[in-house]
Structure formats: structure tokens, C-alpha cells
C-alpha positions as CSV (number, residue, x, y, z in Angstrom):
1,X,-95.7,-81.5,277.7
2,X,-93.4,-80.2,274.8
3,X,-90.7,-82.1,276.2
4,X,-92.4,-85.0,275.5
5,X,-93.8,-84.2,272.0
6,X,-90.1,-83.4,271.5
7,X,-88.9,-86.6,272.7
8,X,-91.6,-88.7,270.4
9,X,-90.9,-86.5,267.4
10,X,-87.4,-87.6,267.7
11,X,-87.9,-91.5,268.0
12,X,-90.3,-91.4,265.1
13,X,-87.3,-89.8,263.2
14,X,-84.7,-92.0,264.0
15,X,-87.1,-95.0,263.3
16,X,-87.5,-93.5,259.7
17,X,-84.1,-92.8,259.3
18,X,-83.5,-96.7,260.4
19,X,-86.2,-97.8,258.0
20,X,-84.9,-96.1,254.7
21,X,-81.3,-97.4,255.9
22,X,-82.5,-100.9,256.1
23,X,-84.3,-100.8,253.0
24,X,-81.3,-99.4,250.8
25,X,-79.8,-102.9,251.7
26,X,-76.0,-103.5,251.3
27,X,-73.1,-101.3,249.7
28,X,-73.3,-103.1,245.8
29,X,-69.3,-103.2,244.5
30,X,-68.6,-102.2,241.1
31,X,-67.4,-104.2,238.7
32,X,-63.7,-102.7,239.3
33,X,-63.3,-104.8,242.5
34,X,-63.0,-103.0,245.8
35,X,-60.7,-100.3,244.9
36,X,-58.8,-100.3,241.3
37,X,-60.4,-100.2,237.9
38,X,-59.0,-99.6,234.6
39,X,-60.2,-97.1,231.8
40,X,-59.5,-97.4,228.3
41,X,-59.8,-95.0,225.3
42,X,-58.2,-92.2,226.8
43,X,-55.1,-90.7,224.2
44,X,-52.2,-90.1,226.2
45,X,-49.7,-90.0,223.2
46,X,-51.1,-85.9,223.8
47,X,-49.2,-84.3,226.7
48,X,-52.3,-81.6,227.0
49,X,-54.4,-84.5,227.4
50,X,-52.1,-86.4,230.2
51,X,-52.2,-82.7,231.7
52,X,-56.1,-82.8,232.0
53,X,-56.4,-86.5,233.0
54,X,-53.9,-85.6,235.8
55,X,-55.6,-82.8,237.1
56,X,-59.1,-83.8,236.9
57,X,-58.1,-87.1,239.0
58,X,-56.4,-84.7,240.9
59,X,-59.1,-82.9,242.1
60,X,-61.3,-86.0,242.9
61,X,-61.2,-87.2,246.5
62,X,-60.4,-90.9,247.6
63,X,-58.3,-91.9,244.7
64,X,-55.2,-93.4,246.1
65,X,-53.2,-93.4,242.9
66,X,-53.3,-93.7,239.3
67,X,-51.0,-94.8,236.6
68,X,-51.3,-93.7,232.8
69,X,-50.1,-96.2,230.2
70,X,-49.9,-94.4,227.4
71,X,-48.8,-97.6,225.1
72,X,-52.2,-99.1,225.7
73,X,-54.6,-95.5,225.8
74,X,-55.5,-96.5,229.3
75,X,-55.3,-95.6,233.1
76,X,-55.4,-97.2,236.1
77,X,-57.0,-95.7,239.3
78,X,-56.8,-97.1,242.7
79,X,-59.4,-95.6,244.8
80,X,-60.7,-95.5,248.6
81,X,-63.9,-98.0,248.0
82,X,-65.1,-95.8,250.9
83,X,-65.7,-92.6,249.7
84,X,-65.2,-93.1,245.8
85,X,-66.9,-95.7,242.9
86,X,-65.6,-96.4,239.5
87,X,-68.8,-95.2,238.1
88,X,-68.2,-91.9,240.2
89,X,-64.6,-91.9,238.3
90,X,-66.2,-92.7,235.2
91,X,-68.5,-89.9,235.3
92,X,-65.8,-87.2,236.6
93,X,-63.9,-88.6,233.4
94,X,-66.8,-88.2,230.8
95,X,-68.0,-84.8,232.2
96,X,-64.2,-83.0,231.9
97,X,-64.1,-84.4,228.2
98,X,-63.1,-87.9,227.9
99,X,-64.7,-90.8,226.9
100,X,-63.2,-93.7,228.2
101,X,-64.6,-97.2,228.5
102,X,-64.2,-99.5,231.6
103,X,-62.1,-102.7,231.5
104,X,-62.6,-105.6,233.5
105,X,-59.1,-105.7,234.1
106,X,-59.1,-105.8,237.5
């Protein structure tokens, strides 16, 4: 008898689990593309401050690569559009300290 109990607890759980899915609807891209987006107002003429921008992006996971161009305040991330968003990036970016503005570069 538990077995059973078991077994409907289960399905009602995996039909809830299918519900919320389906309601979330698709995976919404940002306005960086699928995978590179540029920031702007970050001041890299400051070696400290390449130093921090370099570790904090770093330490976040799915970015592929970055560039800094320090001619133009800005830096370019390319990023796994799997496990990572620009808005993600952006926040990482405004809570260590900078505030950088997305360009629609890209």
C-alpha cells in the first residue's frame, strides 16, 4: 500500500515539476547576443583597477575570454550562453566596485 502512495506521490511531483517548467517558457537572450557583450565605463588607464577587473572575471564561471581596451574604458567578455548572462556579468561587475554600462556593441 505505501508502495503505491509512494509511486503517486512521485508522478504528482514530476507533473509539478513539468508544469512550472512549461510555464517559465523559453530561455529569453540578452541583449549581448548569445555569448559576447561589451561594458563601458570601466578605467583601465589604472593598473589596480585592470588587476580587479581581471580577477573578479576570473573567478566567474562560463566566461570564455575577455579583452580590456583600455583606449576606449571598455571590456569585452565572451561568455558560455549556457551557464552565464550579461546581466549576471553585469551584476558581478557592479557588486566588486565598478560601474560599467552595457553597449550594444555586439
Amino acid at each position: 500500500m505505501w508502495r503505491k502512495g509512494l509511486f503517486v506521490f512521485i508522478i504528482a511531483l514530476a507533473l509539478g515539476a513539468a508544469f512550472v517548467l512549461a510555464k517559465s517558457g523559453p530561455v529569453q537572450k540578452t541583449q549581448a547576443g548569445e555569448g559576447k557583450v561589451t561594458f563601458s565605463g570601466v578605467k583601465l588607464t589604472n593598473p589596480q583597477v585592470q588587476e580587479k577587473l581581471t580577477v573578479t572575471l576570473n573567478n566567474l564561471i562560463g566566461i570564455d575570454h575577455y579583452s580590456l581596451n583600455p583606449k576606449q574604458n571598455s571590456v569585452t567578455v565572451s561568455f558560455d550562453y549556457e551557464s552565464m548572462r550579461a546581466a549576471w556579468i553585469e551584476k558581478a561587475l557592479e557588486s566588486a566596485g565598478f560601474h560599467v554600462s552595457l553597449t550594444n556593441e555586439h
